[in-house]
N, C-alpha and C positions, 0 to 999 in steps of 0.2 A: 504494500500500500504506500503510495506517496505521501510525504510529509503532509504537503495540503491539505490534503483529502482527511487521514488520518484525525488533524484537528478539527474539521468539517465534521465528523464523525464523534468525534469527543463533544465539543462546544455543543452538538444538537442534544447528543444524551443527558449534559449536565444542565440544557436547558428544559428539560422534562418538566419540572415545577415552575418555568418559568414563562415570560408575557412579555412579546411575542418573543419565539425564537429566533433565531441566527437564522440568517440566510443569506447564502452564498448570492456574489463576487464578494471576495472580502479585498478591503486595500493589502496591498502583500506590502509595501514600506511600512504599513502604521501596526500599532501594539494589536493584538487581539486576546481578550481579556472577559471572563466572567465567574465571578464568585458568587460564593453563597456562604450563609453561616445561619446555624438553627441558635434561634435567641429566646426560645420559650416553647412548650406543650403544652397543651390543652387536656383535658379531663380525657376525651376520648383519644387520645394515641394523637388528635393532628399537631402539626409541627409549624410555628412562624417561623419564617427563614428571611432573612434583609438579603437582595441578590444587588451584585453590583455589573451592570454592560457598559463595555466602554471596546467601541469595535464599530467597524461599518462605514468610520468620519463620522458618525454622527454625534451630541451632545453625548454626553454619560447617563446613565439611567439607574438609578436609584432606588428601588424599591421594598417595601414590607409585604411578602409575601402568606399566605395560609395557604397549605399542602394538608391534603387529605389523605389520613389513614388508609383508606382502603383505595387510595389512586382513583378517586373523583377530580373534577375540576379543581385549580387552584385560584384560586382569590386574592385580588389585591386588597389589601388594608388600606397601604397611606405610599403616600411617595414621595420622595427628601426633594427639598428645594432644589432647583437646579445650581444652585451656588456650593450648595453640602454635596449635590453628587460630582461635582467635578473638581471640586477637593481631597475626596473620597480617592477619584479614579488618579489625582495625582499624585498622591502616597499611593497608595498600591502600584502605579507603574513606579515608581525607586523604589519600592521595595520588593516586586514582585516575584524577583529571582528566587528570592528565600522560598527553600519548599517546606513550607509550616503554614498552615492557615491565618491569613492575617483580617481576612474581612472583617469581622467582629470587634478586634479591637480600633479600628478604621471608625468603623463606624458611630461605636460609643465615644469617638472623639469629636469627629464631623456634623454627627447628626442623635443626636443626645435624645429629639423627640421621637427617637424609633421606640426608646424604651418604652414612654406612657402610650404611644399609641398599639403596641404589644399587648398591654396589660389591660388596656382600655377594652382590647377585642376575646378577650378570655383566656390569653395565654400565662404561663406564668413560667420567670427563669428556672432551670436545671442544669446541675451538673450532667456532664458527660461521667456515662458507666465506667466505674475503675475493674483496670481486666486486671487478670492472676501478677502477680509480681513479677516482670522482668519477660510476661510474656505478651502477647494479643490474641489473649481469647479470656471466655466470660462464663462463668458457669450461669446456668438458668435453671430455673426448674419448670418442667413441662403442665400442659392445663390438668386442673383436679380429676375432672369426667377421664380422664386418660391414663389415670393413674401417678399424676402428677411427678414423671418419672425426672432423673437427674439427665441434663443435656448440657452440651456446651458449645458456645459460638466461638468462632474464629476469624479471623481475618487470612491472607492469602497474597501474592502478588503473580499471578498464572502470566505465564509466557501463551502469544498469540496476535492476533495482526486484525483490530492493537492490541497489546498485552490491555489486563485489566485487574484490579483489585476487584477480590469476591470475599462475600462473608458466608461462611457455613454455617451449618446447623448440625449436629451429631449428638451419636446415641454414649458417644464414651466421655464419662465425667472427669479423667486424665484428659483429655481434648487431643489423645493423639491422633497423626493424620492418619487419611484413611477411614475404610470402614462403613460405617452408616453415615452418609452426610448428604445433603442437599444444600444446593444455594439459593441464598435467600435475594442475595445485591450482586450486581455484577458494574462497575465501574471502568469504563475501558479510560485508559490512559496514553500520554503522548509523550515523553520527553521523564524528566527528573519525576519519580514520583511523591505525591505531596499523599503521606497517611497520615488522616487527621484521627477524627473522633466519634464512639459510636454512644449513639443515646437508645436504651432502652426505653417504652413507659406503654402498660395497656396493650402486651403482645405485638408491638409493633418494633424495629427495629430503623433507627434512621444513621445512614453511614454518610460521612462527609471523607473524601478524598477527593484524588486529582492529579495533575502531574504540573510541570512547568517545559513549555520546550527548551531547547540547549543551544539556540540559535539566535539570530536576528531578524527580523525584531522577535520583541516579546510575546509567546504566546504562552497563555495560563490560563486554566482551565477545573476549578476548585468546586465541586458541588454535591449538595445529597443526594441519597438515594432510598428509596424505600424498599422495607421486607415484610415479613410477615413471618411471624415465629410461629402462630396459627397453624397458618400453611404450609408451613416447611414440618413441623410437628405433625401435620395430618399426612402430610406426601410418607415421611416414614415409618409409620406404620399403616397404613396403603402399601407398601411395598413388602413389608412382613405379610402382613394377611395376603398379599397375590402370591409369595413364596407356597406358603400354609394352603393355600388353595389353587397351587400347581402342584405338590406333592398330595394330594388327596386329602389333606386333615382341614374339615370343614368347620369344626369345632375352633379350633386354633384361629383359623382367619376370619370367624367372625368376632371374635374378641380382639383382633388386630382392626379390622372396617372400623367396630363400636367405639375403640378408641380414636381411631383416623375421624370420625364425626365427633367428637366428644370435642377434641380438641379445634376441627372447624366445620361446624356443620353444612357450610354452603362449599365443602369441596367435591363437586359433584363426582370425578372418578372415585371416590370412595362410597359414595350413597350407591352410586352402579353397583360397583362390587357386591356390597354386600345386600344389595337385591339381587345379583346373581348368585351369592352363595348360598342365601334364603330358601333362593328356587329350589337349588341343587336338593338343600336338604328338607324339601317338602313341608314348605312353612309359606303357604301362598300368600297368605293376609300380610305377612309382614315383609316380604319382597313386594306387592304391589305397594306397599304406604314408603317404602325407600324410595320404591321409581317415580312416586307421584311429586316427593320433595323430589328428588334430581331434577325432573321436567319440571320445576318450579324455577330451578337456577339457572338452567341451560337443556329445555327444548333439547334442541337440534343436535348435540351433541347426544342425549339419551337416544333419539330416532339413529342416529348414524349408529350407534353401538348395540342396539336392543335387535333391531329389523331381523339381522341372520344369524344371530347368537342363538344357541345349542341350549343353553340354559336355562333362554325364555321359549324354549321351545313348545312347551306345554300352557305356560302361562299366556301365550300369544292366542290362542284359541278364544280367549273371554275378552267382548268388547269393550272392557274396560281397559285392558290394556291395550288392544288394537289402539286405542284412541292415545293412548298417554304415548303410543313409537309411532304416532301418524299414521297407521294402517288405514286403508280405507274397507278391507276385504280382507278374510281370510289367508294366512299365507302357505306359499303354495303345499308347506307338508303337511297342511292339514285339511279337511274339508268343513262344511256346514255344520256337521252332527258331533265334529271333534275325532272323527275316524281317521287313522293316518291311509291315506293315499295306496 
């Protein structure tokens, strides 16, 4: 991947929470530049983050952003003077080289009223999670319904084009690598990389990294990212119970689903599953009430995976189900009366 391109690719991704995005021509003599810094959380897991753009030739741009938990829309709050954001953007370009996140303090110098209109809007400061001593990763403990088992997150720096900083999620409470892990954040980077800081709060996971390029001019590129410990929590035990119910023990992987739902109930490949493991073990009431939440979350993904599943082969026969995988008719292995073919 060409250098260009590469921060083209970066600067869109760290502009996820941000209004509007980057869009390319970029001037290739002037700085290209956008940070972030999370300045408070809210009750439910969202995150205020102050972003700072300064790229394009145009003014610098300034803003108090709200990012949403569950990657809904993001919301502007307030917007700094244009005198505080091009004060802002000219400390951070002298200082920019440094790969340590500086927006934050930039900002409580430049533009002071971020804080009240922060706290005005329902957020309130936090420290960032302190990880194990000497290393970067965090123990958690996983949701109640699930047995509120011991987990631990990590941080990462994978090699790839671009490389990227990722945060895990795993089953071993040592946090070695390997093993049972899913990723939660995946932050592609370009140049020097900037590893900042990870906030837990309300199963949510918000990760601030970034990199700096090594070139001329300036290009820096510093912002959150969102996870879901939920999710990642359900994904892994989803994958226990599809183990448990590839080797025949249907006992085992439906206590593996019950937890994969415990821990997120709107993760529909887990409500599937363990509607298909239901079927399997001749428990129809309670495989039809899993498929009807799945088709609550995602439709069209239950009809993509229900229609010629083996499974639901019996349970396809009753026009209740026909209707929950969009059947219009009978399918073909079976006829009107329920007699196979």
């Amino acid at each position: 991947m060409r250098p260009c391109l590469a921060w083209c690719v970066l600067l869109c991704a760290c502009a996820e929470w941000g209004r509007p995005p980057l869009t390319a021509p970029y001037r290739a003599g002037e700085p290209l530049l956008q940070e972030q810094a999370l300045v408070g959380l809210a009750p439910d897991g969202a995150a205020a983050a102050v972003q700072l753009i300064d790229a394009e030739g145009v003014a610098p741009r300034l803003e108090l952003l709200a990012l949403d938990p569950r990657g809904g829309e993001t919301r502007r709050l307030a917007a700094a003077p244009e005198g505080a954001a091009r004060a802002a953007a000219r400390k951070l370009r002298a200082e920019g080289r440094r790969p340590v996140p500086l927006l934050a303090r930039i900002v409580a110098e430049e533009w002071p009223e971020a804080q009240a209109a922060t706290a005005a809007s329902g957020f309130s400061p936090r420290a960032p999670a302190a990880p194990e001593p000497g290393k970067r990763r965090w123990p958690v403990t996983g949701a109640p319904g699930a047995g509120s088992l011991p987990l631990v997150l990590r941080t990462e720096l994978t090699a790839g084009d671009p490389p990227a900083f990722v945060l895990l999620l795993g089953e071993r409470p040592g946090g070695e690598v390997g093993g049972d892990e899913v990723e939660l954040v995946r932050q592609p980077i370009a140049g020097t990389p900037v590893e900042g800081e990870l906030w837990l709060w309300e199963r949510t996971a918000w990760l601030l990294s970034g990199s700096v390029g090594e070139d001329e001019p300036l290009r820096r590129a510093v912002g959150l990212r969102r996870g879901s410990l939920a999710r990642g929590e359900s994904q892994i035990h989803n994958a226990h119970g599809f183990s448990d119910y590839s080797a025949g023990d249907l006992d085992a992987a439906r206590r593996e689903f019950d937890r994969a739902i415990a821990a997120d109930p709107r993760f529909v490949d887990a409500l599937y599953n363990a509607a298909s493991t239901a079927a399997l073990a001749d428990r129809p009431a309670e495989a039809v009430a899993y498929l009807r939440r799945a088709v609550e979350v995602d439709a069209r993904r239950v009809q993509v995976l229900g229609r010629d599943d083996d499974d639901l082969k019996l349970l396809r026969r009753r026009p209740d189900v026909r209707a929950l995988l969009g059947l219009k008719r009978p399918p073909p292995e079976t006829s009107e009366d329920g007699k196979d073919r």
